[in-house]
The first five atom37 places (N, CA, C, CB, O) and aatype in JSON, in Angstrom:
{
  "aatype": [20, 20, 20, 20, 20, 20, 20, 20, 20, 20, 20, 20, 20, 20, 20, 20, 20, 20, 20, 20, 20, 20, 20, 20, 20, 20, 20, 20, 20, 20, 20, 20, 20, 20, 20, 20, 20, 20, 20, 20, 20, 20, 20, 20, 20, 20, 20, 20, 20, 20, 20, 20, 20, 20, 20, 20, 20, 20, 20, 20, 20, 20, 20, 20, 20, 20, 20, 20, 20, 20, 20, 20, 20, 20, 20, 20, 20, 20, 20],
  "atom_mask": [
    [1, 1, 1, 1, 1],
    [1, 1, 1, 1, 1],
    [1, 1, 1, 1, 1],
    [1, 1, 1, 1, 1],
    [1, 1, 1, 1, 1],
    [1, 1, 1, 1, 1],
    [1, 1, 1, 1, 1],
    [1, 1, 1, 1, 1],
    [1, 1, 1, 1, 1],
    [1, 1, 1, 1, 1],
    [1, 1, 1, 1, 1],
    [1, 1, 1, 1, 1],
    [1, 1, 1, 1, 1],
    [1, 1, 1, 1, 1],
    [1, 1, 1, 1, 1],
    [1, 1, 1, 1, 1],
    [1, 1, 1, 1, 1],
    [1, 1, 1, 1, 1],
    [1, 1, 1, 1, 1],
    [1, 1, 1, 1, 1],
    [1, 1, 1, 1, 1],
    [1, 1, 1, 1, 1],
    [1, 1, 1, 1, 1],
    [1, 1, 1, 1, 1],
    [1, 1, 1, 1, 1],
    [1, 1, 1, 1, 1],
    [1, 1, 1, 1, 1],
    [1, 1, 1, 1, 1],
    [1, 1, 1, 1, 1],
    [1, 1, 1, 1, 1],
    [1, 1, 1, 1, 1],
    [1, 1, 1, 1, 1],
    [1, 1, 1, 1, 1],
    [1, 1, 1, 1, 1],
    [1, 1, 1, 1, 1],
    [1, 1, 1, 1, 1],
    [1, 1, 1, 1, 1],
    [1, 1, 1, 1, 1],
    [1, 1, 1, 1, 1],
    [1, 1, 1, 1, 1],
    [1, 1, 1, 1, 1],
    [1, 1, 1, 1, 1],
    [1, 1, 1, 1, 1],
    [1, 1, 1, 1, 1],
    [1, 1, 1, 1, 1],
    [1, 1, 1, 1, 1],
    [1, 1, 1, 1, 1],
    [1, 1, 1, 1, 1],
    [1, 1, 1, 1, 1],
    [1, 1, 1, 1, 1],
    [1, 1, 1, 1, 1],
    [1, 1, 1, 1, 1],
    [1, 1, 1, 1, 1],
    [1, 1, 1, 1, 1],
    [1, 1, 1, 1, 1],
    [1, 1, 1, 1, 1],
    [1, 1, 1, 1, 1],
    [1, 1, 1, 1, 1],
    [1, 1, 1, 1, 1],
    [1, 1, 1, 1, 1],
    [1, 1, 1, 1, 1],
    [1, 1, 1, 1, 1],
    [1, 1, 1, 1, 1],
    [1, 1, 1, 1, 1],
    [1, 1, 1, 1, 1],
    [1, 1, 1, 1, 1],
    [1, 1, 1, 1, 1],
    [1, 1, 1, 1, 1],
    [1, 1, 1, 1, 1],
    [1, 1, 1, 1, 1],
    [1, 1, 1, 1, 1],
    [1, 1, 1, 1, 1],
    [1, 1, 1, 1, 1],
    [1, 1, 1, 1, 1],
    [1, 1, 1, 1, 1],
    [1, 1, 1, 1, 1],
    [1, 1, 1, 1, 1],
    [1, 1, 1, 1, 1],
    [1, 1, 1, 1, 1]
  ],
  "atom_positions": [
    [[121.71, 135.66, 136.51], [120.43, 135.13, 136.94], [120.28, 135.22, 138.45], [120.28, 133.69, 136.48], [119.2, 135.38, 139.04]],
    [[121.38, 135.13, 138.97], [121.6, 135.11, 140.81], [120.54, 136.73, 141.02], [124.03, 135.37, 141.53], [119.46, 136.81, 141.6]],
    [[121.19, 137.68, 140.44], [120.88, 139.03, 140.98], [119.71, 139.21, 140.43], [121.82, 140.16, 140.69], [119.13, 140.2, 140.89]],
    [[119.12, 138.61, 139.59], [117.64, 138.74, 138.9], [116.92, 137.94, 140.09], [117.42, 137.92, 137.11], [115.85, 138.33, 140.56]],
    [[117.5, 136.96, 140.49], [116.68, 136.24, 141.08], [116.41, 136.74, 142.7], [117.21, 134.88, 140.89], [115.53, 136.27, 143.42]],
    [[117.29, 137.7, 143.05], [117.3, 138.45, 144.7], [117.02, 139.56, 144.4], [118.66, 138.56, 145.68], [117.17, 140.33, 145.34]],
    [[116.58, 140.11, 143.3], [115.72, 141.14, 142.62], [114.21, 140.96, 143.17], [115.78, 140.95, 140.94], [113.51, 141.59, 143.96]],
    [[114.05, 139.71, 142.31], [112.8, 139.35, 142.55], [112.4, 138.96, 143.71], [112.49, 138.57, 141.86], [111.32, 139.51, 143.95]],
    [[112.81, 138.08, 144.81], [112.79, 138.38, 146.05], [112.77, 139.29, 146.7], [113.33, 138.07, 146.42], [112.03, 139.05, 147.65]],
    [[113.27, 140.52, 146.76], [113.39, 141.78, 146.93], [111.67, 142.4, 147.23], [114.23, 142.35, 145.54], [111.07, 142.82, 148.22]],
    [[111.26, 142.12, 145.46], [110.29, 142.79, 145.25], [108.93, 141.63, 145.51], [110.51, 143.49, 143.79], [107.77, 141.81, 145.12]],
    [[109.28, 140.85, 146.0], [107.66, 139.53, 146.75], [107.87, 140.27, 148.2], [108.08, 136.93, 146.93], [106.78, 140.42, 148.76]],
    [[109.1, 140.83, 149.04], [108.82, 140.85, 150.58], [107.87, 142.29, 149.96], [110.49, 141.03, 152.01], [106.84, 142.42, 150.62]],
    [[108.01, 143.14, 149.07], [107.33, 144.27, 149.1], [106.22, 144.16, 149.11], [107.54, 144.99, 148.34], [105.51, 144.58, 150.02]],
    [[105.65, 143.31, 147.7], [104.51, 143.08, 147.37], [103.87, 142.38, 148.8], [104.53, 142.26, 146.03], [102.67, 142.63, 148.92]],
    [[104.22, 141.87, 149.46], [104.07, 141.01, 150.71], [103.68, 142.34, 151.54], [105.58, 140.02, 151.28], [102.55, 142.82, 151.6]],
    [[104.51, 142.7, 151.98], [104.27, 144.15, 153.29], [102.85, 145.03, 152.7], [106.07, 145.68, 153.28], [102.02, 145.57, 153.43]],
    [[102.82, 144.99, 151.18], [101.74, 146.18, 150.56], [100.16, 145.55, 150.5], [102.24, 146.67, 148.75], [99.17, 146.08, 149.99]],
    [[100.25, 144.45, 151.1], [99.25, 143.37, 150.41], [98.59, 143.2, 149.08], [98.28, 143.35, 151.05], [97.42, 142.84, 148.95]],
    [[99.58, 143.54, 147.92], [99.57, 143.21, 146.67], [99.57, 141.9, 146.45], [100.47, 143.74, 146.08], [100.71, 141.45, 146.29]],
    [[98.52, 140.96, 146.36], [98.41, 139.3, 146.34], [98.82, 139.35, 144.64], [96.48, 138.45, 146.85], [99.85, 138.79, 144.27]],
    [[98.06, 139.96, 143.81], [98.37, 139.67, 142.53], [100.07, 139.98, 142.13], [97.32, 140.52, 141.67], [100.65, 139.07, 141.55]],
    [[100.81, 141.2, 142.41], [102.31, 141.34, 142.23], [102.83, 140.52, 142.78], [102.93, 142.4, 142.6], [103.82, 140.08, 142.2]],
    [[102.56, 140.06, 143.73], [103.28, 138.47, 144.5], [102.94, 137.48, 144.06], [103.02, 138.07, 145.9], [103.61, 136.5, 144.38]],
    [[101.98, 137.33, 143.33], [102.11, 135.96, 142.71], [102.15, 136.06, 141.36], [101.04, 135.05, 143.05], [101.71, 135.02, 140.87]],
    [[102.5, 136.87, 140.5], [102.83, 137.33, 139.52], [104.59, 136.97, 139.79], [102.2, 138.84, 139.35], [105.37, 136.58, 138.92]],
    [[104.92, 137.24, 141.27], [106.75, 137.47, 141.35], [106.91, 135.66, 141.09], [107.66, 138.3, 143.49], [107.66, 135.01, 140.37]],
    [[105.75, 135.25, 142.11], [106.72, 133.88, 142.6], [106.29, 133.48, 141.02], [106.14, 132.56, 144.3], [106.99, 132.51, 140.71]],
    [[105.59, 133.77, 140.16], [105.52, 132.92, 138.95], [107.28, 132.93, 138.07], [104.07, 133.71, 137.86], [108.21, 132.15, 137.9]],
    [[106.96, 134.25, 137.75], [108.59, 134.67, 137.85], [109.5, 134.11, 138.14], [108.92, 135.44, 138.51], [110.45, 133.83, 137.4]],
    [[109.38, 133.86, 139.22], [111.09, 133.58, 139.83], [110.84, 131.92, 139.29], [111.5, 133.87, 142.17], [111.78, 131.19, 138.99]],
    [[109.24, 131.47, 139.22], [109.59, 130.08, 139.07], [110.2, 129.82, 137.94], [108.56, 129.25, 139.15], [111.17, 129.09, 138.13]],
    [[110.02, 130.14, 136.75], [110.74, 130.31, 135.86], [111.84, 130.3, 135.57], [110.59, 130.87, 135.63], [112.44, 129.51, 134.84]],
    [[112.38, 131.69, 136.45], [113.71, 131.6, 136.5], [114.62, 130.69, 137.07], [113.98, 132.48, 136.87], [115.78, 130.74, 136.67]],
    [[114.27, 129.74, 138.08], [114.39, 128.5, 138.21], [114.53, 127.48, 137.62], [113.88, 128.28, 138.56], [115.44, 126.66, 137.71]],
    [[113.18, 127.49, 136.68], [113.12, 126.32, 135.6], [114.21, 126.8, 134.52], [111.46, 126.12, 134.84], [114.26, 126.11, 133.51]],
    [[115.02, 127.8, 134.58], [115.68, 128.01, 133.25], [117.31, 127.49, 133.68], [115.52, 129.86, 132.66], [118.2, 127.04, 132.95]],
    [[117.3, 127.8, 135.54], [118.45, 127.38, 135.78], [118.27, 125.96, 136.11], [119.09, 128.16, 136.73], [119.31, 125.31, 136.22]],
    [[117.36, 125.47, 136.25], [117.72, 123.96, 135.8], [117.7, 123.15, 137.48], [119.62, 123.9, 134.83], [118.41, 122.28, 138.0]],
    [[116.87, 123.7, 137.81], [116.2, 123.52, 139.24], [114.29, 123.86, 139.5], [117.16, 124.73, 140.24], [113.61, 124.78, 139.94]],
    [[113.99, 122.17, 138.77], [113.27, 122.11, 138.22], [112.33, 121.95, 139.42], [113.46, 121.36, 137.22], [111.32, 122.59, 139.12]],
    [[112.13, 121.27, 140.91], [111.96, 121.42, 141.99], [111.22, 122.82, 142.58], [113.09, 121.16, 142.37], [110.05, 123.0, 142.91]],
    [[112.21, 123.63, 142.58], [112.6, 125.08, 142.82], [111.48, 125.53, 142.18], [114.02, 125.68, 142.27], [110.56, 126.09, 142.77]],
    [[111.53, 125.27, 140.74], [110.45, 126.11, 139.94], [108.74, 125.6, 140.37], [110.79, 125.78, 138.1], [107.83, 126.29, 140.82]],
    [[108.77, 124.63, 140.13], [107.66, 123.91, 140.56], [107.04, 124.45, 141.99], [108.1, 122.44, 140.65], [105.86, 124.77, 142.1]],
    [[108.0, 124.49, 143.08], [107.27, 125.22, 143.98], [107.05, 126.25, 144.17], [107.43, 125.11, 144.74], [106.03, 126.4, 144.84]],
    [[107.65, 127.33, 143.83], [107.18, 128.68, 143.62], [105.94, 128.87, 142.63], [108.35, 129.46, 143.1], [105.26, 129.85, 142.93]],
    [[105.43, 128.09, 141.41], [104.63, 128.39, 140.75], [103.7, 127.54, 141.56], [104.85, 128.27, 139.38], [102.5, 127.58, 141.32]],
    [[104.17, 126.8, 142.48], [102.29, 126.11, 143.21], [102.2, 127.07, 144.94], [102.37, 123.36, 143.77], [101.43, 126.68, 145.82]],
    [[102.93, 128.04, 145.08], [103.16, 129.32, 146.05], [102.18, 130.02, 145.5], [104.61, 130.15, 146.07], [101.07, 130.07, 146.04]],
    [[102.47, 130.71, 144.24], [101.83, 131.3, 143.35], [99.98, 130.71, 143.35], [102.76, 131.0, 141.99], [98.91, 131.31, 143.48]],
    [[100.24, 129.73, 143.2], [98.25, 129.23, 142.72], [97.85, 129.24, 144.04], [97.71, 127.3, 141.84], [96.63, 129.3, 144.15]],
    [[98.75, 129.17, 145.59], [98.12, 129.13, 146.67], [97.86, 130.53, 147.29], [98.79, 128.28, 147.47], [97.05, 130.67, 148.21]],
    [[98.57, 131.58, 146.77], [97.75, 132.91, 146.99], [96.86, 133.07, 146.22], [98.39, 134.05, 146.92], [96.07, 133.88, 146.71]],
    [[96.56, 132.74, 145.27], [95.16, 133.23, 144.64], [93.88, 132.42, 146.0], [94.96, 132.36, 142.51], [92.88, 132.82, 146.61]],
    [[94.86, 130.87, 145.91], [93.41, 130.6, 146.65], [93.32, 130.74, 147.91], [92.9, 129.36, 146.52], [92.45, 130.29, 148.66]],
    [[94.47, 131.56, 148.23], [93.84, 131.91, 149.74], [93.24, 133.22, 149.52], [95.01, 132.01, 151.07], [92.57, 133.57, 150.49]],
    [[93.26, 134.01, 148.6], [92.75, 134.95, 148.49], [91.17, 134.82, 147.83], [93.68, 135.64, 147.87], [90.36, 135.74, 147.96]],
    [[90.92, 133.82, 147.26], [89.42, 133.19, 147.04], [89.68, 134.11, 145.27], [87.66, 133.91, 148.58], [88.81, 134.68, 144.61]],
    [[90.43, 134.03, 145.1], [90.55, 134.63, 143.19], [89.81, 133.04, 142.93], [92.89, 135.0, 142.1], [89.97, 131.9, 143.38]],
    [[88.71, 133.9, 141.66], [88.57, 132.44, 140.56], [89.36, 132.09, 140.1], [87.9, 132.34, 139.49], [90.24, 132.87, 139.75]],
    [[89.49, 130.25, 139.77], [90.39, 129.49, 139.24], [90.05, 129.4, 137.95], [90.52, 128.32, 139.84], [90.46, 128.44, 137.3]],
    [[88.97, 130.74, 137.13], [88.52, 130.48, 135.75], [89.26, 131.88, 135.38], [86.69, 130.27, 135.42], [89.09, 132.17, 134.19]],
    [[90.22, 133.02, 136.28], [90.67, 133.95, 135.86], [91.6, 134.0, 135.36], [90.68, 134.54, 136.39], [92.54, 133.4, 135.89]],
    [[91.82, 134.66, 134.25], [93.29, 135.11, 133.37], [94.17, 134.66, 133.71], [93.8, 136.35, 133.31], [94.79, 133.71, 133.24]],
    [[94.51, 135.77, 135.31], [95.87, 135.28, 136.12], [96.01, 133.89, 136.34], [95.96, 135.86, 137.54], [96.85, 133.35, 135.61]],
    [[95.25, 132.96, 137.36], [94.98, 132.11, 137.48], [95.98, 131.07, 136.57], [93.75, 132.25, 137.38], [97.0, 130.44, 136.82]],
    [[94.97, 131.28, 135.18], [94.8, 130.23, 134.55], [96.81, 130.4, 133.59], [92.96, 130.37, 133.5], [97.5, 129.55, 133.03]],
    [[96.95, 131.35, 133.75], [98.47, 131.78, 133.21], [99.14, 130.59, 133.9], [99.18, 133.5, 133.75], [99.61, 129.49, 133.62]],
    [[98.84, 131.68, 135.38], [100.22, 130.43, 136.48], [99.67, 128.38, 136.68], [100.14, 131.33, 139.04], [100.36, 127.42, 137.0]],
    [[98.39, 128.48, 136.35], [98.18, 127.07, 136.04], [99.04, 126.48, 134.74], [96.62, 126.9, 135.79], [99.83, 125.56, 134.93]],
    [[98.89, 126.93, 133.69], [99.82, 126.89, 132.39], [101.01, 126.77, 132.71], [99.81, 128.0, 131.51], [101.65, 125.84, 132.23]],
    [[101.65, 127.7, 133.63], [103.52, 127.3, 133.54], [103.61, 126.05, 134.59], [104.84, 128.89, 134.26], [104.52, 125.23, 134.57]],
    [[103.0, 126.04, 135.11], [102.78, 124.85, 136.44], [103.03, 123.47, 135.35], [100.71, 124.88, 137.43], [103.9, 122.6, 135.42]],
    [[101.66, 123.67, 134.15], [101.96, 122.41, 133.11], [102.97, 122.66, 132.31], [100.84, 122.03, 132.16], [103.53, 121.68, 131.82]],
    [[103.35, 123.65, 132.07], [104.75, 123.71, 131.5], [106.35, 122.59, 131.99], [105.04, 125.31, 131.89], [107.01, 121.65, 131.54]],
    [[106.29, 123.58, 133.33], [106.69, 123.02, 134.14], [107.23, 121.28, 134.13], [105.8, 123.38, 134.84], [108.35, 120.76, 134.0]],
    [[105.84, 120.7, 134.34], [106.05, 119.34, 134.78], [105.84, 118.35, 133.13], [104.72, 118.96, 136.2], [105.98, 117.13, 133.01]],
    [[105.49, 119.35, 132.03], [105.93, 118.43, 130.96], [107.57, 118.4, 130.98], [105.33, 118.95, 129.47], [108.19, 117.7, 130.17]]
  ]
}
């Protein structure tokens, strides 16, 4: 999970340099996950509210697909 997880880091500085907002917050959803699976429940939680804060700095609707995905693991999340 370590090397999955500096994988995915890896590939947010990219998405970052390319200004791919959606692959980057697609990653940090990701990695939040992978967080929540290792049991760093913290960890996960903030990467998936990283995630909802590029959409809205990017002015994405909060009624879109993506959006509404990484809103879902967010409630995942904190059930």
């Amino acid at each position: 999970m370590f090397e999955a997880e500096r994988a995915i880091r890896q590939a947010i500085q990219f998405a970052e340099q390319r200004g791919r907002f959606r692959s980057h917050a697609g990653l940090l959803r990701t990695i939040s996950r992978l967080k929540f699976r290792q049991g760093d429940y913290e960890g996960g939680l903030k990467h998936v509210g990283e995630a909802l804060d590029v959409f809205e700095r990017r002015g994405r609707s909060k009624r879109s697909q993506p959006y509404l995905w990484h809103r879902n693991t967010m409630k995942s999340h904190l059930a």
